[in-house]
C-alpha positions in Angstrom: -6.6 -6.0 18.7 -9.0 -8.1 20.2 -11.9 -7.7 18.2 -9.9 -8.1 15.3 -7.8 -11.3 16.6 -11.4 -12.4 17.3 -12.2 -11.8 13.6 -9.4 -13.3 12.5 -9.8 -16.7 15.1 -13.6 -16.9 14.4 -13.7 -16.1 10.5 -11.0 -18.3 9.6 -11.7 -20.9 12.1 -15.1 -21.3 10.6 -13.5 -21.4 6.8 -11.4 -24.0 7.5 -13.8 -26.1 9.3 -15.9 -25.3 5.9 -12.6 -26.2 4.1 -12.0 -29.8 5.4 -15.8 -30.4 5.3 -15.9 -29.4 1.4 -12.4 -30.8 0.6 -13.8 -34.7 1.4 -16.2 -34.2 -1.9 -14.3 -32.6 -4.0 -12.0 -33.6 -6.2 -7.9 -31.6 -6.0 -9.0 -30.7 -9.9 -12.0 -28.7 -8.6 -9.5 -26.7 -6.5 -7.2 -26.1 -9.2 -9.2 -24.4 -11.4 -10.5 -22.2 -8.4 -7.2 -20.9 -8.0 -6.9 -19.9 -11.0 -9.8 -17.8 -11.9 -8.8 -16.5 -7.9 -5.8 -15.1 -9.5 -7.2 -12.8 -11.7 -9.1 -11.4 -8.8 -6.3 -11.2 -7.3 -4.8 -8.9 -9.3 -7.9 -6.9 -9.9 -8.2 -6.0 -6.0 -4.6 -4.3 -6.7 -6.0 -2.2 -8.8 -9.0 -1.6 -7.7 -8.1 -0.1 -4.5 -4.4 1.9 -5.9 -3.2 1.7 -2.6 -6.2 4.6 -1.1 -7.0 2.5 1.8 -3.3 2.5 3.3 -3.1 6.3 1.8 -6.3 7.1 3.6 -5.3 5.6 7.1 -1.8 7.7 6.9 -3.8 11.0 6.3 -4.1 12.4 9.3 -6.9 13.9 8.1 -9.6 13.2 6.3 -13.3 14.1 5.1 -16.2 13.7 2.6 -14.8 13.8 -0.5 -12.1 12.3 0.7 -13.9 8.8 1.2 -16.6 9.5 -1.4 -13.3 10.3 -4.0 -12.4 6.9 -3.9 -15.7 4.9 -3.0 -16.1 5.8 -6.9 -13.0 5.1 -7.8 -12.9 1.8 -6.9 -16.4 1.2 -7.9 -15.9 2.4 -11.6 -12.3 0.5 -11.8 -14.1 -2.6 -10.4 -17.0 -2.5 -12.9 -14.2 -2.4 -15.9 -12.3 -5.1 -14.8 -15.3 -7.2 -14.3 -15.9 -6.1 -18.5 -12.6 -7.1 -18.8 -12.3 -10.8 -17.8 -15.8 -11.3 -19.0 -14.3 -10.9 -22.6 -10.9 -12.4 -21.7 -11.8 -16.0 -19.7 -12.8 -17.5 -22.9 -9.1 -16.8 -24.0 -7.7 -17.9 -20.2 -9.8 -21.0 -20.1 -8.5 -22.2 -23.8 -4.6 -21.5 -22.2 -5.6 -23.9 -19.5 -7.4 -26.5 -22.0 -10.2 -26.1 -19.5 -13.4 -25.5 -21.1 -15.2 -24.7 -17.6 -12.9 -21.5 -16.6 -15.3 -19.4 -19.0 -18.4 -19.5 -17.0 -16.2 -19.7 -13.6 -14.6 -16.6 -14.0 -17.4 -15.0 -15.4 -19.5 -15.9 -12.4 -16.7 -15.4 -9.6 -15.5 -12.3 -10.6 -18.8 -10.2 -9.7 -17.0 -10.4 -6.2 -14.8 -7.4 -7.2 -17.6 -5.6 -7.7 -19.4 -6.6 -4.8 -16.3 -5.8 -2.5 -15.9 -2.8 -3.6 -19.3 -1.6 -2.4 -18.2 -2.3 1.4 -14.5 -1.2 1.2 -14.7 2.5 2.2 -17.3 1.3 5.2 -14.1 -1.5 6.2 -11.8 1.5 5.5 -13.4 4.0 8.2 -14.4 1.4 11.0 -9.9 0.1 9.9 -9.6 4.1 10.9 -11.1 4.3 14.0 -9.7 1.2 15.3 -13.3 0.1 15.4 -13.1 -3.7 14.6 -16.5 -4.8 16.1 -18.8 -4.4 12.7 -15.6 -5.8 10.2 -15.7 -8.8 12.7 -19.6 -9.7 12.8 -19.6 -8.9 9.0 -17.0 -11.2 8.3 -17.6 -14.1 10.8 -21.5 -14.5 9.2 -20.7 -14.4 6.0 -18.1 -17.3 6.6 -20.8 -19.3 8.0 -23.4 -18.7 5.3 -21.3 -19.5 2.5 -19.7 -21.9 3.7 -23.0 -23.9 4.7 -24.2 -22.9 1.6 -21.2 -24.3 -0.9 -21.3 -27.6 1.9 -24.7 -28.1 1.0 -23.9 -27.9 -2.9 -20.6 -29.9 -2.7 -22.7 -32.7 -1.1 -25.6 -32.5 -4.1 -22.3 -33.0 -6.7 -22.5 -29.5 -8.1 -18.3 -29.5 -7.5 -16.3 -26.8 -8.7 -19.5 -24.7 -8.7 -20.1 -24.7 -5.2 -16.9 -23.3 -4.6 -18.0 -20.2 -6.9 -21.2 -20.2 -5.0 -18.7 -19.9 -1.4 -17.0 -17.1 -2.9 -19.4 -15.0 -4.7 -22.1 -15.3 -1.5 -19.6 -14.3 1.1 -18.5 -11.3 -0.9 -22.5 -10.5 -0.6 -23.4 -10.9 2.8 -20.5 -9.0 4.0 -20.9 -6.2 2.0 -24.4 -6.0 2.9 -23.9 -6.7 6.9 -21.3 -3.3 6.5 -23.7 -1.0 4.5 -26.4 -2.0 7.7 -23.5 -1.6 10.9 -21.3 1.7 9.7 -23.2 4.7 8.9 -22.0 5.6 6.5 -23.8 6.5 2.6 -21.9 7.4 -0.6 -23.1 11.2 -1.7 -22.5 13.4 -4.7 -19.0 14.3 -3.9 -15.7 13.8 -5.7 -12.3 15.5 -6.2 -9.5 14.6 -8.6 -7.0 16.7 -6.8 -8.0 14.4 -3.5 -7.2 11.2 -5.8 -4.4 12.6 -6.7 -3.0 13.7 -3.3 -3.5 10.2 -1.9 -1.7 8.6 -5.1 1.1 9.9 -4.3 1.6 8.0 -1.4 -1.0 4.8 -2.6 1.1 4.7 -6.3 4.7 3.1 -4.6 2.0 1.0 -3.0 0.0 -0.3 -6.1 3.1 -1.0 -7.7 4.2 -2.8 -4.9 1.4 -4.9 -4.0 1.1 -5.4 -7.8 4.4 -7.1 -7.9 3.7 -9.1 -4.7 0.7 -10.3 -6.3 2.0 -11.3 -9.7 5.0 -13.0 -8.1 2.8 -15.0 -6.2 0.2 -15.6 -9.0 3.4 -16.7 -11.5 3.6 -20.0 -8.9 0.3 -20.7 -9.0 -0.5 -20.4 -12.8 3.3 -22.0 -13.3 2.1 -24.6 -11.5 -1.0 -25.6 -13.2 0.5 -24.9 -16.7 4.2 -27.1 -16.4 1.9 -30.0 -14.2 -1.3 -30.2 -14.4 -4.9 -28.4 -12.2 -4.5 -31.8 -9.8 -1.0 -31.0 -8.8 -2.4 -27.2 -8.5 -5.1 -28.1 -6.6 -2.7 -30.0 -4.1 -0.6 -27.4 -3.9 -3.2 -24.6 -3.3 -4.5 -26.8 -0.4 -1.1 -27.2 1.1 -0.4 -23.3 1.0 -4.1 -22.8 2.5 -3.7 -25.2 5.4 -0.4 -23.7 6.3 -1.4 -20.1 5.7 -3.7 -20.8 8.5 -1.7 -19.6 11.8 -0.2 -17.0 9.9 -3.4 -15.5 9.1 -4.8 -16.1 12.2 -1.9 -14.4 13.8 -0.1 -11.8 11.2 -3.7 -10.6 10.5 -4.8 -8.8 13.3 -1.1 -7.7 14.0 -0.4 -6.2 10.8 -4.2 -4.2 10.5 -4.0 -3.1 14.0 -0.1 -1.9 14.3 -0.5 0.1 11.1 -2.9 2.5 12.4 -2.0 2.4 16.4 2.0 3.0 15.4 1.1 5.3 13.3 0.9 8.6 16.0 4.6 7.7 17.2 6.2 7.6 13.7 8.3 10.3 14.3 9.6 8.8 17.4 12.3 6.3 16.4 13.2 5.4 19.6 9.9 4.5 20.4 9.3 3.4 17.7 12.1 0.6 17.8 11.4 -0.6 21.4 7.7 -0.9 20.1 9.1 -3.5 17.3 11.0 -5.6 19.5 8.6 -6.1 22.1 6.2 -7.4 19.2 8.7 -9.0 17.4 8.9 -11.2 20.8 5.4 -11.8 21.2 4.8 -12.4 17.8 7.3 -14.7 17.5 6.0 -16.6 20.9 3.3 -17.3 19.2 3.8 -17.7 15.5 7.0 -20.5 16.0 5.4 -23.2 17.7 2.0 -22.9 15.7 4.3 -23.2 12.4 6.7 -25.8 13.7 3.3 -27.6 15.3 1.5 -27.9 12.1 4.4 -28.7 10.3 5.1 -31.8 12.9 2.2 -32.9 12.7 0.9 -32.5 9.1 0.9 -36.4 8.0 -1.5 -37.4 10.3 -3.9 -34.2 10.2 -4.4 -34.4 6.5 -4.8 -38.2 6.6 -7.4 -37.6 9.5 -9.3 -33.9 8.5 -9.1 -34.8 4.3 -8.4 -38.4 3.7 -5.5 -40.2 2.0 -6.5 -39.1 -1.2 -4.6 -35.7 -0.1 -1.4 -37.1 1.5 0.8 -35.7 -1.5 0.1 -32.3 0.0 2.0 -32.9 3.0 6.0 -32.6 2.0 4.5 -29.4 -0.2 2.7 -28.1 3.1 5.7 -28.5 5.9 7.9 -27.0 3.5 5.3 -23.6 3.2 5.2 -23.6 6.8 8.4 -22.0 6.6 7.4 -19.8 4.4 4.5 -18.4 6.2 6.9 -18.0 9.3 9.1 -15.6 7.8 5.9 -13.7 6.0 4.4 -13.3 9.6 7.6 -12.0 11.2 8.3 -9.6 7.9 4.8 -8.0 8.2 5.8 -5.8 11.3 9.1 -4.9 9.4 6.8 -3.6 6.6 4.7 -1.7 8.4 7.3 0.0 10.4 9.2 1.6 7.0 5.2 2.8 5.7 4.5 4.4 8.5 8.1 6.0 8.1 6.9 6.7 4.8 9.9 4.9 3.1 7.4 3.1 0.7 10.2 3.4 -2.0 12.6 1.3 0.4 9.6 -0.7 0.4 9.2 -1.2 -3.2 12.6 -1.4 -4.0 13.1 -4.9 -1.7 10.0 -6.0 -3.0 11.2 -6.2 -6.8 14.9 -7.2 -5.6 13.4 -10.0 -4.3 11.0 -11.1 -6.5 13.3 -11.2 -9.1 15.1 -13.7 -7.6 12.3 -15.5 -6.5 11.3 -15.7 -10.1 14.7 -17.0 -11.2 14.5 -19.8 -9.1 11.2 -20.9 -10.2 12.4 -20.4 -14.0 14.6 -23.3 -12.8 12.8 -25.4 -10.1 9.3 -25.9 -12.2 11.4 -27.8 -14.7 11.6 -30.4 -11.6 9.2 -30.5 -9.2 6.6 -28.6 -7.3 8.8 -29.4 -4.5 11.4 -27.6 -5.9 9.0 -24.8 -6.6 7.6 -24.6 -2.9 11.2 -24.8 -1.6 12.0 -21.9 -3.5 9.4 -19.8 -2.4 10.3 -20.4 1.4 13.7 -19.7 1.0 12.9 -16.3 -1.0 10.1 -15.3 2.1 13.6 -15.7 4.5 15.8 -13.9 2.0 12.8 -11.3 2.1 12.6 -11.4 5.6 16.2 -10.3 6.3 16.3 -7.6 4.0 13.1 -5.9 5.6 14.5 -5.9 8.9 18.2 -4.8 7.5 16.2 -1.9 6.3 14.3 -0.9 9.9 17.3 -0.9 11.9 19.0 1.6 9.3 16.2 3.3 9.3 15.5 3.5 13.6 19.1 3.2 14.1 18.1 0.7 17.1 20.8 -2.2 16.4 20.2 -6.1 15.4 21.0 -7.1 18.8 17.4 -6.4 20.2 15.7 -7.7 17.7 17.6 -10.9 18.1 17.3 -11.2 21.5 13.3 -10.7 21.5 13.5 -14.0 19.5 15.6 -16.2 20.9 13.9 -17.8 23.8 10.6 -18.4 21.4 12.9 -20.7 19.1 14.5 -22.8 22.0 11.3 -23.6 23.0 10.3 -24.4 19.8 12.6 -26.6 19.0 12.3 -28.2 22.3 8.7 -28.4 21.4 9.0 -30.1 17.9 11.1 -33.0 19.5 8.6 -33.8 22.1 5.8 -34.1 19.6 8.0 -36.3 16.7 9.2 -38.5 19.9 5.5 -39.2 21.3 4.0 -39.7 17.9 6.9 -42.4 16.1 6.0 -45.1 17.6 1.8 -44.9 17.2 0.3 -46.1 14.0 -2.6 -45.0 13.9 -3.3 -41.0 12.3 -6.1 -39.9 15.0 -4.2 -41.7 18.0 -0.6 -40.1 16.7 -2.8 -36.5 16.6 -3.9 -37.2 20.3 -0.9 -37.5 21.8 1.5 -35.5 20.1 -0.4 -32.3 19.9 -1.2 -32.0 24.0 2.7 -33.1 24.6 3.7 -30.2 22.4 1.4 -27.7 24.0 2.4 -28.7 27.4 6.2 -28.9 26.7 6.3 -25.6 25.2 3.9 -24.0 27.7 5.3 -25.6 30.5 8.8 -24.7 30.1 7.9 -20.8 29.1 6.2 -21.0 33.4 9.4 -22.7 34.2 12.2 -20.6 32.6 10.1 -17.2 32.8 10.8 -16.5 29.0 10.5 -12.7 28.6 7.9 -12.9 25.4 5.6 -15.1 28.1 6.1 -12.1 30.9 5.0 -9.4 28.8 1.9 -11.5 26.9 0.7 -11.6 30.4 1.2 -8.0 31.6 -0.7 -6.6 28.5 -3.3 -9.0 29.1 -3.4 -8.6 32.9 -5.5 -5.3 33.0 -7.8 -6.2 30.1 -9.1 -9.1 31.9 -9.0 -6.6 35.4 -11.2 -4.8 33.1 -13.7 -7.3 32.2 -13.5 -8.4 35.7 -14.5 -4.9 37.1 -17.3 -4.6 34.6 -18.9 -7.8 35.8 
């Protein structure tokens, strides 16, 4: 968990540092037409991987052929979807009346070639709960490309150096795993191995597919009804408020998979596993949301100029969003490693479905509209996940509820400190200065004082790591 909340802290921290850096010359437009040639790569990774890797970590055993099987399998799928585009983005890029998408997508999707290469390495160090090499990998290659597509942005390449970001990462991490795991594709492959794992990976594929699409749909909705500026406002307002929930559901959701996975038998255990991290998860993963949100006028106007303030109401209200996605990703994992992938699937396209109704109707107004339906969709989503566990584990609401609750009285206790020290300062830096220490001592402050439970057992499971550290020094 540490190495990969370090990953997760250092890799993205150094993205978004990147992000606000290359955000102040660029143009919204640039970032519009990024996300949509990052769509079709989007869906591509779906099928590129079929759902092996989660297939592979649930096999309790494993060998060879078993990662050589699919190291070719995704390579060969990979290399055909790359053919694919290549042929198609003339055809995308005429939809779009944007003549540039052609030699974009060309150019960007090499990356699903490129990742493929390195995803069996990821896979086996994801296995053995080895985090270390996925972390280094991942942290330099945020810092090359983004100095690289920095230095670009600021010689007025625009949209291309954004292409350059994404194409270089995929390189340098992929060649920093092929140097730290040891481990070499060799002449081995089974159909009968693919097939095995498909059976599992399939419910998964179809799944993620439809997770993917429905997400894609808002995104290529977006820049069709409006325009690539409103896209490019709205991608920026779901990547700033992504943030904390990658940060945190991130290293929860990779690491809980494979560490539950030996008790899944156990539903007892297995259910007072989920509340204690559905309290410490949500300890953490409230105030960030709520704190962003708070303060989200003032950030943008300070980290990407006023040229970026109509991102804001579109941001606060994804905030949301991302706060229920966190909180549904230990839900998720606890009904896979049950093996109820087709309880899974089955909430996934319920929901969609409405989610996609909703747009049908709310793009015809406003991206507002849009961004308000997706967060009430994630909390519709949200409460159907965690309707299922407790059928499944048979271990009550009540628990689950209770792990929560003194996380969102602090929060909301939090919230109101920050919007009362911030209203009556003017200026954007000054109202960032004093509203984000006030929030972080409030909520800190009265978590000491009260002894919330969620505080109490973040600092027993840290207690004898730091003994450790301590001992070792």
């Amino acid at each position: 968990m540490v190495w990969n909340s370090l990953e997760r802290l250092f890799s993205k921290g150094v993205q978004f540092v990147f992000s606000v850096l290359i955000a102040r010359l660029l143009l919204p437009e640039d970032y519009g037409i990024i996300a949509i040639a990052n769509f079709f790569i989007s869906i591509s990774d779906i099928f590129v991987d079929s759902g092996f890797s989660r297939a592979l970590i649930r096999k309790k055993e494993r060998d060879e052929t078993d990662y050589n099987s699919v190291f070719y399998f995704n390579v060969g799928i990979a290399a055909l979807l790359y053919l694919l585009l290549w042929f198609l983005a003339p055809v995308i890029a005429g939809y779009y009346a944007s003549p540039s998408l052609t030699a974009v997508i060309r150019v960007i999707t090499s990356v699903l070639i490129i990742n493929a290469l390195g995803a069996i390495q990821a896979l086996m160090m994801n296995v053995a709960l080895n985090f270390r090499p996925i972390a280094v990998s991942a942290v330099v290659s945020m810092l090359v490309s983004g100095l690289a597509a920095w230095l670009l942005a600021w010689r007025g390449w625009g949209v291309w150096a954004l292409v350059a970001q994404t194409v270089i990462m995929a390189v340098v991490r992929t060649g920093m795993l092929w140097m730290l795991v040891r481990w070499h594709p060799a002449l081995l492959f089974s159909w009968k191995k693919l097939k095995e794992l498909f059976s599992f990976g399939s419910k998964l594929l179809a799944s993620d597919l439809l997770e993917r699409l429905y997400n894609g749909i808002f995104t290529l909705g977006i820049g069709k009804a409006f325009s690539t500026n409103t896209l490019g406002f709205y991608g920026k307002a779901d990547a700033f408020s992504s943030l904390p929930s990658n940060l945190v559901s991130g290293p929860v959701k990779t690491v809980t998979y494979p560490a539950m996975n030996g008790i899944q038998d156990d539903k007892a255990r297995l259910g007072e596993s989920l509340c204690q991290m559905v309290g410490l998860l949500s300890f953490v993963i409230l105030p960030l949301m709520a704190g962003l949100a708070a303060v989200a006028k003032p950030l943008i106007a300070v980290l990407l100029t006023e040229k970026w303030l109509e991102m804001v109401p579109l941001m606060q209200i994804l905030c949301a969003s991302y706060l229920f996605v966190t909180l549904t990703a230990l839900f998720q994992n606890v009904l896979l490693i049950r093996g109820r992938s087709d309880t899974y699937f089955w909430i996934q396209l319920l929901s969609r479905a409405l989610g996609l109704a909703f747009l049908f109707v709310a793009i015809r107004h406003s991206v507002l509209w849009v961004c308000t339906g997706i967060s009430a969709v994630s909390a519709l989503l949200l409460i159907a996940y965690a309707a299922a566990v407790v059928r499944e584990l048979g271990c009550g609401i009540s628990p689950l509820l209770k792990s929560l609750f003194p996380s969102l009285v602090l929060t909301a206790l939090m919230v109101a400190a920050i919007l009362a020290v911030m209203q009556p300062i003017a200026s954007p830096l000054l109202r960032l200065a004093a509203g984000i220490p006030a929030g972080i001592a409030v909520y800190i402050g009265l978590a000491i004082l009260t002894g919330a439970q969620p505080y109490k057992l973040m600092l027993s499971l840290a207690r004898p790591y730091w003994k450790g550290l301590a001992r070792k020094k």
